[in-house]
N, C-alpha and C positions, 0 to 999 in steps of 0.2 A: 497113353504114356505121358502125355503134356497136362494135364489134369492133373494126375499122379507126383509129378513133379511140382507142380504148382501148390498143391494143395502140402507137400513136405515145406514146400517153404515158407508158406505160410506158417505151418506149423512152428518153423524153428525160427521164427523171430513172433511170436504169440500170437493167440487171439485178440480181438477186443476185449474178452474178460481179462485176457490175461496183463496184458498192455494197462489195462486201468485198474489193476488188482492196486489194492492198498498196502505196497512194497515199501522198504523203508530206503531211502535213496542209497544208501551204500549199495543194498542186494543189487538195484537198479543200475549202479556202473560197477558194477561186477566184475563184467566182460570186458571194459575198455582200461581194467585197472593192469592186466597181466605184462609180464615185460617183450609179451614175442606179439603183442598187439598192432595188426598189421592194418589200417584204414580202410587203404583201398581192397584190399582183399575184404574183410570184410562188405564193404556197402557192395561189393562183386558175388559175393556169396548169397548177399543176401537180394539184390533187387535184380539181379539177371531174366528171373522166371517169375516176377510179381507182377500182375496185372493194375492198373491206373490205383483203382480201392484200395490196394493193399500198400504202395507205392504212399499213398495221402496218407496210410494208418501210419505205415510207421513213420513217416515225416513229423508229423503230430505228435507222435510218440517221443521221438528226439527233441523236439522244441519242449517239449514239457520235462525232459530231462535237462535239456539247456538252462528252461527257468528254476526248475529247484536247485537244482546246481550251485547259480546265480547268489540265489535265496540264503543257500546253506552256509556259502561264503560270506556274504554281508553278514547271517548270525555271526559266524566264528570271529571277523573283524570286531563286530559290535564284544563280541563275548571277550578280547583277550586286549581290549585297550587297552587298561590300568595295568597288565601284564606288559604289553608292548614299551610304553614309555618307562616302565619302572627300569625294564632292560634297557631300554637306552640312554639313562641317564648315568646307569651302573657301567656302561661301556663308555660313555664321555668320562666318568670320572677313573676308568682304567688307564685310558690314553693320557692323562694327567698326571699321572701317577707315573707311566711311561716313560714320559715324555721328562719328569723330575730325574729319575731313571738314568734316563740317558745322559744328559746332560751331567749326573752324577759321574757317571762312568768316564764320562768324556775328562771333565777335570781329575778324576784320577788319574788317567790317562798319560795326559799332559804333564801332572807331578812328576809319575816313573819317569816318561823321557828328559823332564828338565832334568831329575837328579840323573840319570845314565849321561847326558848330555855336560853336565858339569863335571865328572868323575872325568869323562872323555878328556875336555877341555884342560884340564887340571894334568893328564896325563902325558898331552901334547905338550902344555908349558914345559914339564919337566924336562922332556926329552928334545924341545928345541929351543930351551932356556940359552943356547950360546947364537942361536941364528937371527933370535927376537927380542928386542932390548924392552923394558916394564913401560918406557916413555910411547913405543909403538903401541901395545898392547892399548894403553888404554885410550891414546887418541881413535883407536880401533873402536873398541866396544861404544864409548863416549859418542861417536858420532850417531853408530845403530841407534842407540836408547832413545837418543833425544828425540830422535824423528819419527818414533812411535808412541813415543809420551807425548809427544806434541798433537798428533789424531787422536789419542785417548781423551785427551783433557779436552779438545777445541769438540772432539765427538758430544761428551758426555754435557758440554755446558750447550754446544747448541740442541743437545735434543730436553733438556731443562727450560731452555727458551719455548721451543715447540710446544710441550707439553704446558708449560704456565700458558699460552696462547688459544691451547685450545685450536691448535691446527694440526688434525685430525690425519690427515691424508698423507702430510709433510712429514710427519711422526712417526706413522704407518713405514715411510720409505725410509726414514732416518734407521729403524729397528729392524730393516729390512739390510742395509747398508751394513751395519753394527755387525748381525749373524753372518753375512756374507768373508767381513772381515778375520771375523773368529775363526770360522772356520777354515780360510786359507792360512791366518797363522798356526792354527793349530797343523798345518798337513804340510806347511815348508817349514815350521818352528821355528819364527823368524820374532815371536813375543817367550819373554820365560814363562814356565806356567803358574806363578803368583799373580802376574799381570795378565794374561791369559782367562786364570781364575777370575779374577775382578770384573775382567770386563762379561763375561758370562753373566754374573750372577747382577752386574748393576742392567745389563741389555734385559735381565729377567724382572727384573722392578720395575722397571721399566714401561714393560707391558702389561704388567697389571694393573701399575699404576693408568696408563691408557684406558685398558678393560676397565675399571671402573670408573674411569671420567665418559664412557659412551653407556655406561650401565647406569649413569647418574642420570643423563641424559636422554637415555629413550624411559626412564621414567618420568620425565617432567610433561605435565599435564599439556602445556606451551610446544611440544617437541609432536611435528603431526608432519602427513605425505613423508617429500619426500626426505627431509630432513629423518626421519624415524626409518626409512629403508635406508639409508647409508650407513646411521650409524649401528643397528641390527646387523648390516652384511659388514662391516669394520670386525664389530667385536665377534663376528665367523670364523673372519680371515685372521682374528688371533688365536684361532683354536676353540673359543669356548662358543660352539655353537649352538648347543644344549639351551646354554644361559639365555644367547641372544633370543632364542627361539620363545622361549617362555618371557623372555624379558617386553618383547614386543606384542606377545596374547594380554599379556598383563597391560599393558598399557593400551590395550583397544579395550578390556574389559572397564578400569576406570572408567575411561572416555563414557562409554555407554552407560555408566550405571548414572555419571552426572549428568549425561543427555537425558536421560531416563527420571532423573529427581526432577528436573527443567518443565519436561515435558506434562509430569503430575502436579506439579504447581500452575501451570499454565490451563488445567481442564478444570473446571468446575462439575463436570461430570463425566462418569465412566461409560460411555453409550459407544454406538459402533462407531465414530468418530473416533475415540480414545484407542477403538481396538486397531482401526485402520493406520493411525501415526504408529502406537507403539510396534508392532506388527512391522512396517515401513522401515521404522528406525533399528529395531532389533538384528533382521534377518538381511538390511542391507551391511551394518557394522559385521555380519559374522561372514557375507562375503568377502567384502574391504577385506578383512584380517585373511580369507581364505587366499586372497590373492598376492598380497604382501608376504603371505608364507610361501606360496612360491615362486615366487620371483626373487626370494632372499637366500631360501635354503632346498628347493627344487621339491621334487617329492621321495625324499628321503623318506625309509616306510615309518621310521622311528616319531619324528615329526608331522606327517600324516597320520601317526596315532594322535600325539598330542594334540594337533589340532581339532580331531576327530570328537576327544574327547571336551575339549574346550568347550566347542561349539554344541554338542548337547548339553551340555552344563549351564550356558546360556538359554536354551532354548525351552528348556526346562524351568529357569528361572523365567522368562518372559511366559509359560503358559501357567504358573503358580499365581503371576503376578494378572495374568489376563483374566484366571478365573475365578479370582479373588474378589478383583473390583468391577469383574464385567457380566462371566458366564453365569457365574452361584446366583445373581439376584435374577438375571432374565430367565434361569431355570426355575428358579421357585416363584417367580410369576407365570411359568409357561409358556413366556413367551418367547416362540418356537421361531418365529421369524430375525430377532433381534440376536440371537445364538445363532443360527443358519449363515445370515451376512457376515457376524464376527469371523467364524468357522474358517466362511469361504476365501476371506481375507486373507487369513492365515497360512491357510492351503496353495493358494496363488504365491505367499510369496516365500513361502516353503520352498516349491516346486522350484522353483528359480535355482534352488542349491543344487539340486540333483548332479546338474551338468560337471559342477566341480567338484562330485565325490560326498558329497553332504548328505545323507537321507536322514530326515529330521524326523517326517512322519510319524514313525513309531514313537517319538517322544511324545508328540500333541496328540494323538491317540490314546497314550498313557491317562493322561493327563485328563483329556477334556471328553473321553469317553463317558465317564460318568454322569456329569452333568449335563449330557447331552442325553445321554437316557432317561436321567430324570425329569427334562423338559418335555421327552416325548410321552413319558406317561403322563403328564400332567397334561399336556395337550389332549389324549386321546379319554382320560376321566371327564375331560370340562366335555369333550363331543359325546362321551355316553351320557352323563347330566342332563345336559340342554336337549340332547335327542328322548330322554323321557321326561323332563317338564315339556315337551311341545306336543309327543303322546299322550299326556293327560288331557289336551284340550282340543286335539286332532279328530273333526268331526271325519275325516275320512273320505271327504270328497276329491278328485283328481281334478287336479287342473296345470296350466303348462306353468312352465318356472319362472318365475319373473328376471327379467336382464338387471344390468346396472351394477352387481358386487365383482368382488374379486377372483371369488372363485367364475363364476356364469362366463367374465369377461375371458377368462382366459379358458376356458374350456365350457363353452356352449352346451348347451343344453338341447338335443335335438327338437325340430318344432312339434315332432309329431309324438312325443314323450309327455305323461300328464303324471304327475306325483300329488300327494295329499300333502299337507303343509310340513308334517315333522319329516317326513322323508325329502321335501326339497330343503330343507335348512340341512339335514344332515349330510345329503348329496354336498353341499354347499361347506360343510367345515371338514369333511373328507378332501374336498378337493383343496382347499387352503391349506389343513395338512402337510399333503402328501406335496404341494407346491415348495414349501419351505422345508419340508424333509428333504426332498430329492437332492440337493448341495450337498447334506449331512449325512446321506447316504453314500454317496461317491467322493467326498471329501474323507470321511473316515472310516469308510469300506463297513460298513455296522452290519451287513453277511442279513439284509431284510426285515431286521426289528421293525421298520417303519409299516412293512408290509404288514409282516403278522401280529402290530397292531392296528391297522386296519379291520384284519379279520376279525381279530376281538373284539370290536367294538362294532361291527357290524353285526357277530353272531350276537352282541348283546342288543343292538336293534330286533334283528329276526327275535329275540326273546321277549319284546316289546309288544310285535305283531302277536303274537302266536297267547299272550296275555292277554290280548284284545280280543278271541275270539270269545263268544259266549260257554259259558262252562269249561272253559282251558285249565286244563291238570294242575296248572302252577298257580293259576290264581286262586284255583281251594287251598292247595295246600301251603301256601305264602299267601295271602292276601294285599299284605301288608309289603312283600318287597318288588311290587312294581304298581304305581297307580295309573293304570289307563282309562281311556273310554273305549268302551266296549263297542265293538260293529257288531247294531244287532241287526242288520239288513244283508239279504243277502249282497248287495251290491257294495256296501260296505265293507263284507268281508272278503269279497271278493280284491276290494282296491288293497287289502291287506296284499295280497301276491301282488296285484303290479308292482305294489313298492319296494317287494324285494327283489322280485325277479325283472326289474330295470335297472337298478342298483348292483345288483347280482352280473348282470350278463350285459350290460354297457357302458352304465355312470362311469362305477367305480374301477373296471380294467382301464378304460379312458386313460383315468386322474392318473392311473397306475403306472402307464405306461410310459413314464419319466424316468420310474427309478426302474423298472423293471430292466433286465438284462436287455442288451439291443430296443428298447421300447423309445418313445416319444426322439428328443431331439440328439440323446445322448449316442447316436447310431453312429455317429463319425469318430467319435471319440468314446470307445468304450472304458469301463474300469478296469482300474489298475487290478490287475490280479484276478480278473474273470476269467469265468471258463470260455471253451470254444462255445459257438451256439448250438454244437449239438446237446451238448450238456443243459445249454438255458431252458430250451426251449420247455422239457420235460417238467422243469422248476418251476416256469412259468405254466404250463399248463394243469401242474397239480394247486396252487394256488387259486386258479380260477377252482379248480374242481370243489375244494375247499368252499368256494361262497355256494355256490352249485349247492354243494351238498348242507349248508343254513337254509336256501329257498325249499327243498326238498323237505328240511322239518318242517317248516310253514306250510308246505300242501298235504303232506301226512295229516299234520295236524285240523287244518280245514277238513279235510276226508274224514277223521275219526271223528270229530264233531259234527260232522252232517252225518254219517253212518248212524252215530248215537241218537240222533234225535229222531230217526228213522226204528231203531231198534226198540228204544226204550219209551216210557212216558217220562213227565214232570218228573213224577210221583218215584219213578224206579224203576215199575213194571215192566216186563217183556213183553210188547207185541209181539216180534220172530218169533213165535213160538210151534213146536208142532204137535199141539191143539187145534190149531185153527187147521189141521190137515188129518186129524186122528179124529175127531167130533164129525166131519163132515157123510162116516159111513154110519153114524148112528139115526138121521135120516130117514125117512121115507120116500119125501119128494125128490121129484128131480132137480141137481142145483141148475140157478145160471151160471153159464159158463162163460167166467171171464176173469181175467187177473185178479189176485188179491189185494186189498187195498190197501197195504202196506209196497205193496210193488206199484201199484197204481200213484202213490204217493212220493218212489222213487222216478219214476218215469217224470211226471209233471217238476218234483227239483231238479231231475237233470237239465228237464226241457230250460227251465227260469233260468239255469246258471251257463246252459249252454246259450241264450240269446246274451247275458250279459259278459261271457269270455268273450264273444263275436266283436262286442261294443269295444270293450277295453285291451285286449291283445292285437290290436292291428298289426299285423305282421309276424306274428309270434302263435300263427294256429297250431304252431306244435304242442307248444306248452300249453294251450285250452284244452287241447285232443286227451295227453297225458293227465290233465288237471281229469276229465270228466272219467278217463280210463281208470285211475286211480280210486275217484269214487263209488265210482259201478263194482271195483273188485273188492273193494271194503264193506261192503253189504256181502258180498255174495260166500267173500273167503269168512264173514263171521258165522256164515250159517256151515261153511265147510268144516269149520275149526269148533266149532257148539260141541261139545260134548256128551249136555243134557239132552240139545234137542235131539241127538242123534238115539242116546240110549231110550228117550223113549217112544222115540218110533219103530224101533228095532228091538228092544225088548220088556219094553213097559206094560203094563196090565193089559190097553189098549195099542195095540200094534198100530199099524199102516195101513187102511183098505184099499180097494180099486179106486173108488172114486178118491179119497185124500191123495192117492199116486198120481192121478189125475189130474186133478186140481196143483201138485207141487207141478208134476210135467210142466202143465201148462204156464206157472207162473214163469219158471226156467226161460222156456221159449219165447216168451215173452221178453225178459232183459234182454235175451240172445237177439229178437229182432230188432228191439229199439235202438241198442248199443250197433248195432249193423249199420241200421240205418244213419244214426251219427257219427258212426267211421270212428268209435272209441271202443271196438269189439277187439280189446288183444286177444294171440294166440292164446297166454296165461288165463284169462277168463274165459274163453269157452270152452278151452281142457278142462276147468276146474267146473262149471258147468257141466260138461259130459259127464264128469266124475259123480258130480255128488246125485245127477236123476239114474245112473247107474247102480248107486248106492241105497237111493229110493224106492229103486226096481229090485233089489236084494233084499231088501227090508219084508216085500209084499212075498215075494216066491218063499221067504225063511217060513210064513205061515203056514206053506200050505196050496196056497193058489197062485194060475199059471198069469201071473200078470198082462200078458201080450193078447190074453182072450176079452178080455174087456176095457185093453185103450186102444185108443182111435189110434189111425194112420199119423204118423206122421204129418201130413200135408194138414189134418185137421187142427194141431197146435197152431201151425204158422197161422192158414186164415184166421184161426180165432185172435191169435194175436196181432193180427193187422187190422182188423174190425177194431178191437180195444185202441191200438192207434190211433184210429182214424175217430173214433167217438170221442176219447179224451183230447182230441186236438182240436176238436166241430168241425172236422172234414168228413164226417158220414154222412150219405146219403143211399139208403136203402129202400128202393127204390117202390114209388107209387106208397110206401107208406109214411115219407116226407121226412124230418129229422126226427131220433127219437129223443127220448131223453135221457141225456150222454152217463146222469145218475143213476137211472134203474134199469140197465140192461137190461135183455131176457135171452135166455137159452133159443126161443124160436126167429128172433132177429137175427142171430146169427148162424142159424138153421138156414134161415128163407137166404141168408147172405151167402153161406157157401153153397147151395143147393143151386144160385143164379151163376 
């Protein structure tokens, strides 16, 4: 029952297929969008009956919705700037409008009551015209007037003073006073509303007049710190916050562009020096401004669009401006290192924004992705170039790598590792490379271009070796598009595979292991936006597969090429052929009985190639095993796969007899014991062995005759074939008749041999 439950709930919160299906993130918060969307209920529903594994899946599961989420949001910010600000500049200028509005409404206001207020007044005269004599009246009114003309007039000259002074704060409070007053005259109606009006509309001149003495102000070039935040938060505190907000971006963008003209007259050249000040000076001015934005105007979302938008618009301009006089030329020189430190410079002081809502990245992404790809294919053309002019003159001897450069220093060379000279230079500008890539990889997330130009230029090395063997398919039929020197030794071609298959399965994962996921020093600080390491790992292991499977065409190719020269002459002709197994019942004598000399021919190259894998594989007997296994089944699968030879032994003029059955038998058991003896006997080759003297023994019975009546046991293949061993190695000795001569066997030596 507990299984049963387990395994439902599993079910209903996914599989791992399902969990990593390629959903689009809406489908993906689906569930948490409904309005009866209960938390704890759910994560109660859901992990009550999950065991540890399934507990980690869906954990994982949620953080990767937490980060696309994350993702989705930063797009839609990035995506609806221009919209953001455009609305809120359209809603400062409502509130202006408003605000004209009101104040409109107000002095009408004030009108109706004066005139209601004077009808009143006018009416009272009337009717107390005998209790109030005209001389009371107006020492009455006379006194009121004067005492409020008198704060009108002493108001408006002292805030005249203020404002010709340029005291800012005193102004501020004068205008502050001013409103204060209005407004209570306006609510005890103790001013008429002509006078009322006036001082309204002059307190409104007032302040613009202010606003644009602090709008004059935070534009002067002279106007910086803290001087440029006051009067920014001033011209807030009059309403036009909109203005001040922009008025203060504008005024750090100057600054920078003249810091900026300063800084290019001062360099005599545009090198990673130039990129490290400009870089420095750019991306510290767009904090300054980040942070003066809020401490003036807080993080209103309106104005953290603005700013948002600002500041890529800078950043933008400083990577036009970086890649113009810095990136473009070190690209089309290729030089990968000079563009890497720029890069990394950038990146570092990028990063520094994040914390306050900045993500630049994408911009310098934009921007310097290109010429950063063009630097690395330039880099990776000059390492396939120089790796075949050092193949054209590459005698092919092993020796260990020499110390002292920059690649060796920082990633050694094992001692016990021997390379030919164009495979240690190319080890050598792979690992320089991929040394100056790995910043430009994790600085601009480039998703392994550096890698799988690696591979490229490596399968174009393997294309280099595989040229180099004598008779190789590509160098008939191109001649002309790779110049090497040919390994015509076996030992020679033999170093052909060291050099891949050390490059292959050491060198070059090494160098790799920098940029790779989790690899080299990056393991405390992985990339931004990598997967988990379950994920990497897979990545990482089809990549190597990837070289893997270049060394692979390089032993194929040595295999058909040794197979070939075993199969055919100079000339063209087929030795394999079965003639030499169809001729042998036309006969009278009795043959000797011993391998054919085409298999006697394979036995003695296994033997050469097997003491020189021994020499140059130290450590690596797999891949000799494989190497000799491979070419034992390349002889054998061609005689399987013949066609010719098959139809005419099976139904050609001259069929198959006892003895040619005999003689194939025996060649058969033969590779079967030598290949034993070298421990390169796959299962694949002595099924296909079995197979094809089965096929041989069908051939003989299709005649006519019982084949099993006249060949030997069993047991007499093997000895014969272990006599043949032991002669072609000069380990015979049969005995009392001394050594023979291992050239011309006879049928009765190996009579008198197995008869002892």
């Amino acid at each position: 029952m507990e299984a049963r439950t387990r395994g439902s709930t599993s079910s209903s919160i996914g599989g791992s297929e399902e969990l990593e299906a390629n959903l689009t993130l809406s489908d993906r918060l689906k569930v948490f969008k409904g309005s009866t969307f209960d938390p704890e209920a759910y994560v109660t529903s859901k992990c009550q009956h999950m065991n540890e594994k399934e507990t980690k899946h869906l954990t994982s599961y949620l953080v990767e919705l937490k980060k696309a989420s994350a993702e989705e949001m930063r797009k839609s910010v990035y995506a609806n700037y221009a919209a953001f600000i455009r609305t809120s500049k359209e809603i400062s200028a409502l509130e202006g409008q408003l605000l004209s509005m009101r104040n409109l409404l107000s002095a009408q206001a004030a009108l109706v009551h004066g005139l209601a207020d004077g009808v009143h007044i006018s009416s009272l005269c009337a009717d107390d015209a005998d209790d109030l004599t005209d001389q009371d009246l107006y020492n009455m009114d006379s006194k009121q007037l004067s005492k409020i003309e008198t704060w009108v007039v002493e108001f408006f000259d002292r805030l005249e003073v203020l404002l010709a002074e340029k005291r800012v704060d005193e102004s501020m409070a004068a205008l502050e006073e001013g409103r204060r007053v209005a407004m209570e005259a306006q609510e005890q109606r103790t001013l008429s509303p002509s006078t009322l009006l006036s001082l309204n509309n002059e307190i409104k001149a007032k302040r613009q007049e202010l606003a644009d003495q602090l709008a004059e102000a935070i534009g002067q070039p002279s106007t910086r710190g803290g001087e440029l935040r006051s009067a920014v938060l001033s011209l807030k505190k009059l309403g036009d916050g909109s203005r001040a907000h922009t008025l203060l971006l504008k005024s750090y963008e100057r600054r920078l562009q003249a810091n900026i003209q300063s800084l290019r007259g001062s360099n005599t050249s545009y090198g990673v020096a130039f990129a490290a000040a400009l870089s420095q000076l750019v991306f510290s001015t767009i904090a300054q401004a980040a942070s003066d934005s809020l401490a003036v105007v807080g993080e209103d979302p309106s104005y953290s669009s603005e700013l948002v938008t600002w500041a890529v618009k800078q950043a933008e301009s400083f990577a036009l401006l970086l890649k113009r006089h810095t990136l473009a030329s070190s690209a089309a020189a290729g030089s990968l290192r000079v563009t890497a430190e720029c890069i990394q410079l950038c990146a570092s002081h990028c990063s520094s924004l994040e914390s306050r809502g900045l993500a630049l990245s994408p911009v310098l992404l934009k921007h310097f992705r290109p010429g950063v790809e063009q630097a690395l294919t330039g880099n990776l053309k000059r390492i396939e170039q120089s790796s075949a002019a050092l193949a054209a003159s590459d005698d092919w001897s092993l020796a260990y790598t020499p110390t002292g450069s920059r690649a060796s220093s920082s990633t050694p060379t094992a001692p016990h590792l021997k390379l030919s000279i164009s495979a240690q230079r190319f080890n050598s500008m792979v690992q320089e490379f991929l040394e100056d890539a790995g910043p430009l990889d994790e600085a601009l997330q480039l998703d392994g271009i550096a890698l799988d130009g690696v591979l490229q230029v490596f399968n174009a090395y393997v294309d280099l070796l595989i040229n180099a063997l004598p008779g190789s398919a590509e160098n008939e039929e191109n001649p002309v598009h790779r110049i090497v020197r040919i390994a015509e030794t076996e030992s020679q071609q033999t170093a052909l595979l060291v050099n891949a298959l050390l490059l292959a399965d050491e060198l070059i994962p090494r160098s790799a292991s920098r940029i790779l996921p989790q690899g080299g020093t990056n393991q405390s600080t992985p990339r931004r936006g990598a997967s988990s390491d379950r994920q990497n790992r897979p990545e990482q292991r089809e990549w190597k597969k990837k070289l893997q499977r270049s060394v692979d065409r390089l032993r194929d190719s040595f295999c058909r090429q040794h197979a070939l020269e075993l199969i055919f002459t100079e000339e063209g002709e087929v030795r394999l052929s079965s003639e030499i197994y169809i001729l042998m019942d036309e006969t009278t004598e009795e043959p000797e009985w011993f391998p054919s000399p085409i298999f006697q021919e394979l036995f003695a190259k296994l033997t050469r190639i097997s003491t020189i894998v021994s020499d140059m594989f130290v450590g690596r007997e797999r891949f000799a095993t494989i190497l000799l296994m491979r070419l034992t089944e390349t002889v054998i699968l061609w005689i399987s796969d013949d066609q010719s030879f098959w139809e005419e032994m099976e139904t050609g003029d001259k069929p198959l007899g006892p003895l040619g059955l005999q003689q194939f038998y025996l060649d058969m058991e033969f590779v079967m014991i030598f290949a034993s003896q070298g421990r390169y006997l796959s299962r694949n080759l002595h099924q296909v062995i079995k197979n094809i003297i089965a096929r041989a023994i069908e051939a003989v019975s299709a005649t006519g005759l019982d084949p099993y009546t006249t060949l030997p046991e069993e047991e007499w293949f093997a000895e014969v074939a272990q006599i043949a061993i032991k002669m072609l190695t000069g380990k015979g000795n049969f005995g009392g008749h001394g050594e023979r001569d291992v050239t011309s066997p006879s049928v009765s030596s190996a009579k008198s041999y197995t008869s002892n």
